[in-house]
C-alpha atoms as one frame of an Amber mdcrd trajectory, in Angstrom:
protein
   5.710 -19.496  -4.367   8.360 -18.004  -2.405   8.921 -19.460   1.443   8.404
 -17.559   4.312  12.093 -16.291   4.914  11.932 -14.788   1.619   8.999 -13.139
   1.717   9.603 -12.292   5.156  13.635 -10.800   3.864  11.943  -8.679   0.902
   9.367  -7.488   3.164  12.386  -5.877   5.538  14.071  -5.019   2.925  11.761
  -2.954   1.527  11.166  -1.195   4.368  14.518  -0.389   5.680  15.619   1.613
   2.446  15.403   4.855   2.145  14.097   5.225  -1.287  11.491   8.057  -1.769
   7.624   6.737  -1.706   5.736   6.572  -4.574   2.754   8.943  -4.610  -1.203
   7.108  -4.632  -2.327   6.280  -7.889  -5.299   8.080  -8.951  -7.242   4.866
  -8.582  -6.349   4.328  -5.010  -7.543   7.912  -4.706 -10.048   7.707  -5.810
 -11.452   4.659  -4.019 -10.457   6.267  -0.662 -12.697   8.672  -1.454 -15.811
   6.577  -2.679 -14.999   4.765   0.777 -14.899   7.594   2.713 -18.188   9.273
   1.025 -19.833   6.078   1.553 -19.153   5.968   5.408 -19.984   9.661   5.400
 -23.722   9.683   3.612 -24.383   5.952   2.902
């Protein structure tokens, strides 16, 4: 397990590059939308 400095330095890092975001995955989608229906009509 990693300490908290680096978790804490690859959690910055990662969000101070400028590398283009990955679209959702079709599962996360899709789950969203489950969610979302379920809040709606459940």
């Amino acid at each position: 397990m990693d300490n908290i400095f680096e978790t804490a330095t690859t959690a910055l890092k990662a969000m101070l590059t400028n590398e283009k975001k990955q679209p959702p995955h079709v599962g996360e989608v899709m789950s969203c939308w489950i969610y979302l229906s379920m809040l709606e009509y459940g």
